[in-house]
N, C-alpha and C positions, 0 to 999 in steps of 0.2 A: 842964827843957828849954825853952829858947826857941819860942817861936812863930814859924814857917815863914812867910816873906816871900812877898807874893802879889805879884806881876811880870805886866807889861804887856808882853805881847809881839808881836810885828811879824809877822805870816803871810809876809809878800815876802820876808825874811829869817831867820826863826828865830831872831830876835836878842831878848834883853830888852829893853825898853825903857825903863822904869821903875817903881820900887818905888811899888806901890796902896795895902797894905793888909798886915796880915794874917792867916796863916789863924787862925780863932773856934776857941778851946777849949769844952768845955761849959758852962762859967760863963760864958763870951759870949752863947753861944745862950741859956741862962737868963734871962741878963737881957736880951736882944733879946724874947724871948718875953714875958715878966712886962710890960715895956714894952709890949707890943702888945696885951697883957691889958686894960693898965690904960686904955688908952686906947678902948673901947668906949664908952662912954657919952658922948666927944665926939663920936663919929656917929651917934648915935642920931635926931639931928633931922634929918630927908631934904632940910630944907630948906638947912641947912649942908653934907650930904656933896653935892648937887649941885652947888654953888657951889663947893668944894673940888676936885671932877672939873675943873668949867667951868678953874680957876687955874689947876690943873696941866697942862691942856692948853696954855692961854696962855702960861704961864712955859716949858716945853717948847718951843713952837713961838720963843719969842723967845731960846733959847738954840740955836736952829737951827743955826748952822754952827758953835759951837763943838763940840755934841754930834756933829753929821754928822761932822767930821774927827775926832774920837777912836774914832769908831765904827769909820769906814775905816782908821786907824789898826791897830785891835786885829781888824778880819775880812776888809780886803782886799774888801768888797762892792763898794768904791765908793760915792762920792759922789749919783750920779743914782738910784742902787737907794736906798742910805741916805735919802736925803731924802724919796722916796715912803714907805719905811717909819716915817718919823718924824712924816709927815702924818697913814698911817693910824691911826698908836699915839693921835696928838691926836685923831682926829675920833671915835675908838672911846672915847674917854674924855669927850667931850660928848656923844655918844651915848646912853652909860649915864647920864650925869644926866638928860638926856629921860627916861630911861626912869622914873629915880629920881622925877621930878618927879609924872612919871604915875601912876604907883603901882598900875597891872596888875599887876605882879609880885607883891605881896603877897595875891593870889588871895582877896580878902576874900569868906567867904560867913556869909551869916545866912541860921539858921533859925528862924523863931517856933514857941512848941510847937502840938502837934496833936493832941488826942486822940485823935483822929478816926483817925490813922492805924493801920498793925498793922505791928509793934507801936509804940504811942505815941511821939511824936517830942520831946523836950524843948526846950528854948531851946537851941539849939548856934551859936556863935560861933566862927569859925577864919580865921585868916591866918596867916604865914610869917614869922618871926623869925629872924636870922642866926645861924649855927651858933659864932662864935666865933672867934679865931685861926688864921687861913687859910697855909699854908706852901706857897711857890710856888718852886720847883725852873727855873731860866732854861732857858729852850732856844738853844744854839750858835748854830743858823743864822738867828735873826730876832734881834738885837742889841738894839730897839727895841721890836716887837708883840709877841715871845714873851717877855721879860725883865723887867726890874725894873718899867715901867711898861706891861705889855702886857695881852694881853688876860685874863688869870687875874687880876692884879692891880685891874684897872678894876673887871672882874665884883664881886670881892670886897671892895673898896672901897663899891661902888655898892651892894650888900646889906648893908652896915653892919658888914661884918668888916675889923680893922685883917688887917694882912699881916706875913709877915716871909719875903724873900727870900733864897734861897741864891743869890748870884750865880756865872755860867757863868765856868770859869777864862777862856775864851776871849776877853772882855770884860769883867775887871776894873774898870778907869780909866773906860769908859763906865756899868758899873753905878753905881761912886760916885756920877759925877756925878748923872746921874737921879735918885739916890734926894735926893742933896740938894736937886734942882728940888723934887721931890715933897713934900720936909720944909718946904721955904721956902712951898708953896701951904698948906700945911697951917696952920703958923704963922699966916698971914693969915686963917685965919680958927678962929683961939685953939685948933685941934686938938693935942694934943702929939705929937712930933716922933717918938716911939716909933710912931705910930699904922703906920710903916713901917719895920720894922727889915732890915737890911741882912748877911749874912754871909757867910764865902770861906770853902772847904776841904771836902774831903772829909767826913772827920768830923764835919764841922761839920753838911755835909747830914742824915748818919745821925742826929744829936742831934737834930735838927729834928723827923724825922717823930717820932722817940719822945718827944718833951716831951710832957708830962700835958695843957698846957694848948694845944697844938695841939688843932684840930679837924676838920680839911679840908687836904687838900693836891691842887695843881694841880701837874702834871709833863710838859714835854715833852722829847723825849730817847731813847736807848735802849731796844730788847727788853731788854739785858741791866741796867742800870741803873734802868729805869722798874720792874720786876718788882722786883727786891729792895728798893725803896723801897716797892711794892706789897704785897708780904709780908712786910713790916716794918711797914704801919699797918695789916695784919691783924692781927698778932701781939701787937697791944700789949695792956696787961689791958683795956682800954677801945678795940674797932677801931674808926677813922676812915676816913670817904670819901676815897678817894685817885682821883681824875680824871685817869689819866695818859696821854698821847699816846705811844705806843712807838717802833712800824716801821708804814710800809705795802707794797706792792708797786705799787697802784695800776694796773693791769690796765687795757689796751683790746684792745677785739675790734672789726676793721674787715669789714665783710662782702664777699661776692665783688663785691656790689654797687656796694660804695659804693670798691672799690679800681677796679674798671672804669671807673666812673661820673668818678673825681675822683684817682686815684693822684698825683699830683705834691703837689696841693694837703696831702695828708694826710700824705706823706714830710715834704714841709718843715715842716707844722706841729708836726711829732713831733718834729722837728730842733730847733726853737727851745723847745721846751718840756722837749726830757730836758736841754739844755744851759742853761735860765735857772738864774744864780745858780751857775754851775759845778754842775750839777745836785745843790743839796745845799737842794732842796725837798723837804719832808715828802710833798707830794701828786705825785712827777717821777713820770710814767708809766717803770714799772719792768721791764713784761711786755706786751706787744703781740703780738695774735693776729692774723697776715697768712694770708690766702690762698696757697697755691701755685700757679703758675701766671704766665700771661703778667701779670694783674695786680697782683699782688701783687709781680712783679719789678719793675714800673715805680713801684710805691710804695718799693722797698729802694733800687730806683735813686737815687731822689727824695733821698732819705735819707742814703743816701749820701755824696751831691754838697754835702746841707745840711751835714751832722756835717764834712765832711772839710773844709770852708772856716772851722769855727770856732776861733778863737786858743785855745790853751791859757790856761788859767785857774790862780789860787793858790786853794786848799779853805781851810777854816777854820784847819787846825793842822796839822801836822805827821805827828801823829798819823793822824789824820784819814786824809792822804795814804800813809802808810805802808801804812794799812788797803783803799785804794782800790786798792793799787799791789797787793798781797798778794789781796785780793780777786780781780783781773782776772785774776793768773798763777793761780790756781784754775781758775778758769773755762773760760780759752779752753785748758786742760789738758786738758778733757773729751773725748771722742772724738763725733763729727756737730755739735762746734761749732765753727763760723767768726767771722772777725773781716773782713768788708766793709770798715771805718773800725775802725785798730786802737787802743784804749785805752789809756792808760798814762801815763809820766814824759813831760812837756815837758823843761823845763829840772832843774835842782838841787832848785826849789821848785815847780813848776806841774803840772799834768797836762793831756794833751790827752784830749776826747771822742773816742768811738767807741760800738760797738753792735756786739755779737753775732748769730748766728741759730743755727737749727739744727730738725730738723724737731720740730712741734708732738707728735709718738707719743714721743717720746721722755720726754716731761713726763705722759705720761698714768698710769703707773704709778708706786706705791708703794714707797720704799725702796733706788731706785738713785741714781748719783752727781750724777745730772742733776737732784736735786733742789735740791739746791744755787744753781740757777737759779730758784727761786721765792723764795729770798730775798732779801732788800732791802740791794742794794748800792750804798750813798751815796757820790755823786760822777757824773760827767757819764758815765753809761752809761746803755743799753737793754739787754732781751731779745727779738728779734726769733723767736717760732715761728710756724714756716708751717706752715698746718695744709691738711689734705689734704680735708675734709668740716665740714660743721658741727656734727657728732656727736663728730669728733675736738675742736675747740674747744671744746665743751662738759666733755668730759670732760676739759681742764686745766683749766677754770674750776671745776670741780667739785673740784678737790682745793686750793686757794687757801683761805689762812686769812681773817679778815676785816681791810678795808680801809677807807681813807676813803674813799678814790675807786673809780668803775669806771667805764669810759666805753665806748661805742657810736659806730661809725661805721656810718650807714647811707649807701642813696642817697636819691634821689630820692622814690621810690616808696616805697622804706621806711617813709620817714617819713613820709608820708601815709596812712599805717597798711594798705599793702597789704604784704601777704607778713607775712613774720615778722618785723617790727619790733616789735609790744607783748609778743612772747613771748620775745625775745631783750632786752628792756628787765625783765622781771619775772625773766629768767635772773638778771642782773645785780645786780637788787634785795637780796637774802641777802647779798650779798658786801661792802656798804659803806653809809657816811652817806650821800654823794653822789653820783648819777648821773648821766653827765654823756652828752648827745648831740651828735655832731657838734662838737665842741669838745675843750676840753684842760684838762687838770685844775687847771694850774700859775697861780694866781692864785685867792684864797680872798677874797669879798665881804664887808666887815663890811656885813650887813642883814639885819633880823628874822628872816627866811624862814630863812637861813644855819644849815647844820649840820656843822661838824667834827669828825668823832669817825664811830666805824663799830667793828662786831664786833673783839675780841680777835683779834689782837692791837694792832689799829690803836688801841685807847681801849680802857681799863679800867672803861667805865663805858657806862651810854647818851646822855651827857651830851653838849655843845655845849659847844666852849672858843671858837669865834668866833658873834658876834652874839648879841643881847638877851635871849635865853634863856640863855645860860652864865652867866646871873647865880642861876639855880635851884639850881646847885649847892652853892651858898652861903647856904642857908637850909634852914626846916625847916619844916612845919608843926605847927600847936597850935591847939587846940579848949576852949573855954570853955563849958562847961554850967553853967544855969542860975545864972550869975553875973548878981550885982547892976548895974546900970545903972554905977551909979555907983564901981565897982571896972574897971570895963573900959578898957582904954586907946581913946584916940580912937579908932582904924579902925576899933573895931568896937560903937559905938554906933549906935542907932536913930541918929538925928538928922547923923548922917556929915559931923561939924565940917568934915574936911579934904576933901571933897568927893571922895570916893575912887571910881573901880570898883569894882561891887561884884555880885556875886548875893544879890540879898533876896527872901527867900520865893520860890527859883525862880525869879526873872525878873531879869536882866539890868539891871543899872544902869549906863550909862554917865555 
């Protein structure tokens, strides 16, 4: 049987556009894999994979509008989104060579023995060594940060594990490209070209995670997708870490307060935020807890007026839209829910925003239809419940699975920690990686501090896929007793050639 033609296609039209690729039988992935195998030992030296990061950001950034249009091309993001996404992707990849450079990561700790202690302490030498062959699964809606060169790939790069990409059917023609910037920075500096292998198709993915000499997989994407890749690198005779980003709902709770105190300000910024990107952010506030009452109307008002002035937009795929489209006649089926700003088909190919409501009791119980509204429906929608008490919002938030996000809207006072502002901030806490006050969720910072990921079903792991710690996931540690001086690799010698961080005997070396 021939191998199935992987097609670039146009979101504004649903038209093909041009023959990319095609889809990887198992003995593609084989040898993409073995290739990425073999090429360990060209990154072994931090001082090379820095440099390598440093290029490929370079070469990237100087392939800038040809990549930005094929990008807009195959997702309809736009050029001004595209172009910020393609900065971030560069500055996240010289980032991690900083990181590389520095060499914290490698958490070097030395112990000299101790008799003395109870029980006795021997020579123990430990740092962190790359796990191996790292399999990164693209995510649809970031073409550029979450894809072929994003932020699983850099992290993975940067801890010395080559990669091998399943590219997102969504963006074919853009993953090629990338991967051959990535290969061309590589080449420059004598890395082989395998160090980044490339592959399309469904089964191609599933070969991926079960190849023997996989060792890690990074996934963003689907509940239902992210899970069966998940329990597939469980299953294998040897399980590997699979770090996969699912669904979130991403949950605000605006209090009586801060809806009195500031209702306009908060409707519009909820406006612009479930609607960035045709709302098909991973972190789009999905569930918003409003007061009832006179305040809480003039924030739905707000809301309103913001949703119902926003142009229809084109989603990723087709698909995509089909599911949105499907989704919303679910929804507003339900009985005590309304549609303020109604959801749905724009044109042939686009969908316009809107937002739901309906009362907050209605979510607080177990097993009826209205649950349905705690899941995560991608595309330019909210769920707007007005809750009648704070006891009533608590107990939707109580029944919410975990999330990346959760966000608080206080007032004034709140926030200067009178009333129940650090108790309604610690409610919050269980529910996600990031807490967000008086703000919005939808824009994710690459910097140190920075944590993306949060309780199952948001992340499968407790791991960080954005900033300089997602680079942990991609190593391991290992401990040397009373090994020879002179068998020990450089990090972890007395004498600390490379001049590394380190903890020696207890105390802190910077």
């Amino acid at each position: 049987m021939a191998a199935a033609p992987v097609w670039s296609v146009d979101p504004r039209t649903g038209k093909q556009r041009e023959q990319v690729a095609v889809e990887a039988t198992a003995q593609d992935v084989d040898t993409a894999v073995r290739a990425a195998h073999d090429a360990r030992g060209a990154l072994a030296d931090r001082t090379v994979r820095a440099a390598f990061l440093r290029t490929a950001a370079d070469r990237l950034q100087a392939a800038g509008d040809r990549l930005v249009a094929t990008a807009d091309a195959e997702s309809a993001l736009g050029p001004a989104r595209l172009t910020g996404e393609l900065a971030r992707t560069c500055y996240q990849l010289r980032a991690f060579a900083g990181i590389v450079d520095e060499g914290a990561f490698l958490d070097v700790i030395i112990d000299h023995p101790d008799d003395t202690a109870t029980p006795p302490i021997p020579d123990l030498r430990r740092y962190k060594v790359p796990l191996g062959v790292v399999a990164v699964y693209s995510a649809s809606n970031f073409p550029f940060a979450f894809s072929v060169a994003g932020g699983d790939t850099a992290s993975a790069l940067a801890a010395g594990c080559p990669v091998v990409v399943k590219a997102h059917p969504d963006h074919p023609a853009l993953s090629e490209q990338v991967a051959a910037v990535l290969r061309e920075a590589a080449a420059e500096h004598g890395i082989p070209a395998g160090v980044l292998g490339l592959v399309h198709g469904f089964e191609a993915g599933i070969e991926l995670i079960k190849h023997p000499l996989v060792a890690a997989a990074g996934f963003t994407g689907s509940v239902r997708g992210g899970r069966a890749l998940f329990d597939a690198a469980a299953a294998r005779p040897v399980p590997i870490p699979f770090h996969g980003e699912l669904g979130s709902l991403n949950p605000v709770l605006v209090t009586e307060a801060a809806a009195a105190e500031r209702a306009e300000d908060i409707g519009t910024g909820l406006a612009g935020s479930m609607t960035l990107g045709v709302g098909q952010f991973c972190v789009k506030p999905g569930l918003v807890l409003v007061p009832a009452g006179a305040a809480g109307d003039g924030l739905v008002k707000a809301l309103a007026d913001a949703v119902g002035g926003t142009a229809a937009g084109v989603l990723l795929d087709h698909r995509m839209r089909d599911n949105f489209l499907a989704g919303i006649a679910e929804r507003t089926e339900l009985p005590d829910v309304e549609a303020p700003v109604v959801p749905g088909a724009g044109d042939e190919h686009t969908v316009s925003a809107g937002f739901l409501t309906l009362p907050a009791e209605k979510l607080t119980r177990a097993g009826g239809d209205h649950d349905l509204l705690l899941e995560e429906c991608f595309g330019p929608v909210t769920v707007v419940a007005r809750y009648a008490d704070e006891s009533e919002a608590m107990a939707v938030l109580s029944r919410l699975p975990g999330n990346l996000t959760a966000t608080v809207h206080v007032s004034g006072e709140e926030a200067a920690g009178r009333g129940r502002g650090p108790e309604l901030l610690a409610a919050l806490t269980p529910l996600a990686g990031r807490v967000l006050v008086n703000g919005w969720p939808t824009g994710v910072a690459v910097a140190p501090a920075q944590h993306h990921g949060g309780p199952y079903p948001a992340t499968t792991s407790t791991s960080t896929s954005v900033g300089g710690t997602a680079i942990e996931r991609w190593m391991r540690p290992v401990a040397y007793q009373n090994a020879p001086e002179a068998l020990l690799p450089p990090e972890l010698r007395d004498d600390n050639p490379l001049g590394l961080p380190r903890r020696f005997n207890g105390r802190l070396e910077v």
